[in-house]
N, C-alpha and C positions, 0 to 999 in steps of 0.2 A: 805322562800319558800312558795308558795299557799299552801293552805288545799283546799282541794275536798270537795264538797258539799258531804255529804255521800250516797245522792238520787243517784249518780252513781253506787255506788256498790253494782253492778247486777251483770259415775256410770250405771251403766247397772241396767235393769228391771229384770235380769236372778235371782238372789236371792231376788229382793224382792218381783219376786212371787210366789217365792218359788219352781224354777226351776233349782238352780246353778246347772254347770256343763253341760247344754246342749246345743245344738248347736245355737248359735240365726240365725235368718231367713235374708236372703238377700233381700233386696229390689230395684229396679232398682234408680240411682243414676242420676243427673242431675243438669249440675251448667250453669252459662251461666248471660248475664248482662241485665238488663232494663233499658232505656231510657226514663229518666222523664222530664219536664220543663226543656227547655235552654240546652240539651245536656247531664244535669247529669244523669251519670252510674251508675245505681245501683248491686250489683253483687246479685245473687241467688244460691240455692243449693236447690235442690226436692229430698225430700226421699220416695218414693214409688210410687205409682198410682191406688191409691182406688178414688171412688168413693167422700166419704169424705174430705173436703182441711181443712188444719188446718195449716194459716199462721203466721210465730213466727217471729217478726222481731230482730235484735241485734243475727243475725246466729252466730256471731263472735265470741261469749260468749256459745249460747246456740245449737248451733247444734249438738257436741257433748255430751251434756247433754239430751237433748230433742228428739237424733233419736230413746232412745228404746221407743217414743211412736206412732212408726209407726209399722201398722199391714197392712191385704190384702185390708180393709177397706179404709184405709186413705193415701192420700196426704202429707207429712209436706213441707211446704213452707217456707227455713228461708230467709230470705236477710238480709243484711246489709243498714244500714239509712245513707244516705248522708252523708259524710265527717267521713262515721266511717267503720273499718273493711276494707274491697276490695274494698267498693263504694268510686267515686273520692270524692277528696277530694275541698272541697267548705271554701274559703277565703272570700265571701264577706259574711259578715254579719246580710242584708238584706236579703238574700235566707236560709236563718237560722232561724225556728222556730216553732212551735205548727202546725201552718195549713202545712209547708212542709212539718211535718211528717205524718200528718192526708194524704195530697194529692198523695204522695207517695206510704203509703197503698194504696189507692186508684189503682195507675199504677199499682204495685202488682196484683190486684186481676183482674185486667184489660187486664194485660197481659197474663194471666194464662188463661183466659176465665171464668171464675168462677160468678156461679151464688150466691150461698149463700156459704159464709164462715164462721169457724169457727175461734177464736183469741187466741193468748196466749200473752201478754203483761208484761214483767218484768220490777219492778224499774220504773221509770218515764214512760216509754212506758204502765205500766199498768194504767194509766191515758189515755194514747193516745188511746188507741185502744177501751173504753168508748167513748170516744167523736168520734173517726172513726163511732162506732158503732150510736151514737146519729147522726150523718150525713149521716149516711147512712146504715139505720135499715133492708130495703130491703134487703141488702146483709148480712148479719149475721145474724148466725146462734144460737151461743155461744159463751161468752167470759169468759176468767178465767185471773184475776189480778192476778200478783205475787208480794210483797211488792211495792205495788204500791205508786208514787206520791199519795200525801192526796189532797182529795177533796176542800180542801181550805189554803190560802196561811197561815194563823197561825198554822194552824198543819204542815207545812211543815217546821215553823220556830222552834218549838217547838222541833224537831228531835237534837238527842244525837249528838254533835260535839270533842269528846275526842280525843283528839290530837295520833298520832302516838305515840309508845314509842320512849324514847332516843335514842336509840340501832338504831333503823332502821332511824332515822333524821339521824344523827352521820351519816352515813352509804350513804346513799342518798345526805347527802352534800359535803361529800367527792367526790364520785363518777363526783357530778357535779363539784366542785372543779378541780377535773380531767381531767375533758372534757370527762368524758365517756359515757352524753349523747348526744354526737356527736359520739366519736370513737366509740361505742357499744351501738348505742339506743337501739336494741332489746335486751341487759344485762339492761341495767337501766328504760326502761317499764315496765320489770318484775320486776324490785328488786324497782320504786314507786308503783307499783299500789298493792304489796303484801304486802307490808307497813300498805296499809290501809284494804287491805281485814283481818289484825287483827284484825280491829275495827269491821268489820259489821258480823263476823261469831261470831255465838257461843261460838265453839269453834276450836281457831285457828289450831289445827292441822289439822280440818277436809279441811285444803286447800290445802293439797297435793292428796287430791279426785277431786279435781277440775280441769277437762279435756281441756280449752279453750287453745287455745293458741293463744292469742290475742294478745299478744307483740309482735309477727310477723312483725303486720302491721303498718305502720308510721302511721293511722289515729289513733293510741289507743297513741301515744306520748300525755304525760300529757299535755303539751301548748295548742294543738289540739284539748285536749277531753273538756279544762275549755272553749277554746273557742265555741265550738257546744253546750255545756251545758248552759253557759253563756247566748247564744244566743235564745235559746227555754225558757230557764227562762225570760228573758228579753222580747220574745215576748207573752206571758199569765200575765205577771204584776202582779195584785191585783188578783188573782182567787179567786171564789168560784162557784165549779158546781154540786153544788146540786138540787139546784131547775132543772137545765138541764139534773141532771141524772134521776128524776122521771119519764122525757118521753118516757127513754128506756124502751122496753117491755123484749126485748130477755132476756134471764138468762143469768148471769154473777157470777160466784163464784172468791171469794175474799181469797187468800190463804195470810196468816200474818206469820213470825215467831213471835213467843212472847218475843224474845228477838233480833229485828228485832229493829235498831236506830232511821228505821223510826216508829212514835210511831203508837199500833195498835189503837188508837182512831181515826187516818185517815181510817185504814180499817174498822172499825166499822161505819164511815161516810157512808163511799160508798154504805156498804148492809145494813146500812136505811134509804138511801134516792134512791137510784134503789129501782123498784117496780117488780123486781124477779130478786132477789139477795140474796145468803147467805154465811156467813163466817165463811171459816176453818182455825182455832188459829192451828200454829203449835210446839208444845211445844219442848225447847230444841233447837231452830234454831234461828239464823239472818235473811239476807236480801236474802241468799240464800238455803232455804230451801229443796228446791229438792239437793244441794249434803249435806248436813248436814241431811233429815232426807229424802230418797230416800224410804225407805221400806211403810212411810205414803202418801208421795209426788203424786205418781208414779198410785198407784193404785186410788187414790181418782181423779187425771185428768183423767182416762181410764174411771172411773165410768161414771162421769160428761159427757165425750165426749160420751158417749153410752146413754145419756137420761136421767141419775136420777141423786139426788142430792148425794155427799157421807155421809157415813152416820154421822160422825162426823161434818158435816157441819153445820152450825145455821143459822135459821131466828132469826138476831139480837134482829127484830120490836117487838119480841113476847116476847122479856125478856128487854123491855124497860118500 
């Protein structure tokens, strides 16, 4: 059976601002599809209508995670990236790659009418929306990486590749054995891709806090996901964009867990070689640290998004 490259794997704010127990605030709701090159649909979902936009793309994953960070202030914009979640689904493999997702964004903030935006980027998308922003600085605002793709292709090879345990192979071959990723894909999406979310959490219990539900949809089917991964890999090659990230001006904070597969010497790349950029080590986390460490997570983007740096955060360049 394939291994997942691990770069794939990518809780309320009410206790950890120290509010449980009260009522959280309703924000007006809105989903609906974009129309980008050659027809493809991309689906969306808008959590509020402040003044502020803060576009997240990968909703599929992170919507449910990411809507307690909508206030009267702010906009959250998630969509789903081509051939993944609700957006159709793209078989040729030439419409597959780095600038369609940069382009993308692009329709996104297009559509939406948006002058300057701000980004949230998970997982390999936190590389994309760096280079969004490097293409087009005019519109952004603020960017915050979440274990992001590394700044260059040896640290990305360099990432922790530890196999599933036996139990969940066993388990998963069976399954396929069976045809149950035919007669029950949505049972065997979830019982591969939780396979490997053992590997990239902390700790593995904390993934029954994890709210997605992304086996839903036939584009998160494993063949599917190697294929659009494959395909974005395949179209960046040999990277290294560091000398291309020193032209960004905007701030960009770089969130790592420290026990994140992808190693944190990629996020240590990124905030010293951006030139207003600094990175929060999140202790006790993997690749997804906002449900693994929510009470740190949470209040440190709110800061960020409101003007200052959090205060655990670090300018790497000064302790080089």
């Amino acid at each position: 059976m394939k291994k997942l490259p691990v770069i794939l794997l990518g809780l309320t704010l009410i206790w950890a601002f120290g509010c449980k127990g009260e009522e959280e605030p309703e924000f007006p709701v809105k989903d609906g599809y974009v129309t980008v090159e050659e027809g493809i649909k991309l689906y969306y979902r808008t959590v509020g209508d402040g003044p502020e936009s803060i576009i997240i793309p990968a909703g599929f994953y992170l919507e449910k995670e990411f809507e307690p960070l909508a206030n009267k202030d702010r906009t959250l914009i998630f969509y789903d990236m081509r051939s993944r979640g609700q957006s159709d689904k793209v078989t040729d493999a030439a419409r597959i790659g780095m600038n369609f997702e940069i382009s993308d964004l692009e329709a996104i903030r297009q559509h939406f009418e948006k002058g300057k935006v701000s980004l949230i980027g998970w997982s390999y998308l936190g590389a994309m929306v760096v280079l969004y922003a490097h293409k087009y600085q005019d519109h952004v605002k603020r960017v915050i990486q979440v274990g992001p793709l590394p700044p260059t292709k040896d640290l990305y090879l360099s990432a922790t590749t530890t196999p599933i345990d036996s139990e969940s192979q066993a388990r998963l071959d069976k399954m396929r054995k069976e045809g149950m990723d035919k007669t029950d894909p949505e049972g065997f999406t979830r019982a591969y891709w939780e396979a490997y979310f053992k590997i990239i959490f902390y700790d593995p219990t904390n993934i029954a806090s994890f709210g997605s539900e992304y086996y839903k949809f036939s584009n998160e089917m494993p063949d599917n996901v190697f294929f659009q991964f494959g395909g974005i890999l395949g179209s960046i090659k040999e990277w290294d964009w560091r000398e291309l990230a020193k032209g960004i001006k905007v701030p960009v904070l770089t969130i790592h867990g420290d026990h994140d597969t992808i190693p944190m010497e990629g996020a240590r790349e990124w905030a010293a070689s951006l030139p207003n950029a600094r990175l929060l080590a999140v202790t006790k986390a993997g690749h997804l640290p906002f449900v693994e460490r929510p009470e740190l997570f949470y209040p440190a983007v709110d800061i960020f998004f409101n003007g200052e740096w959090p205060e655990k955060a670090v300018d790497v360049r000064e302790t080089q």
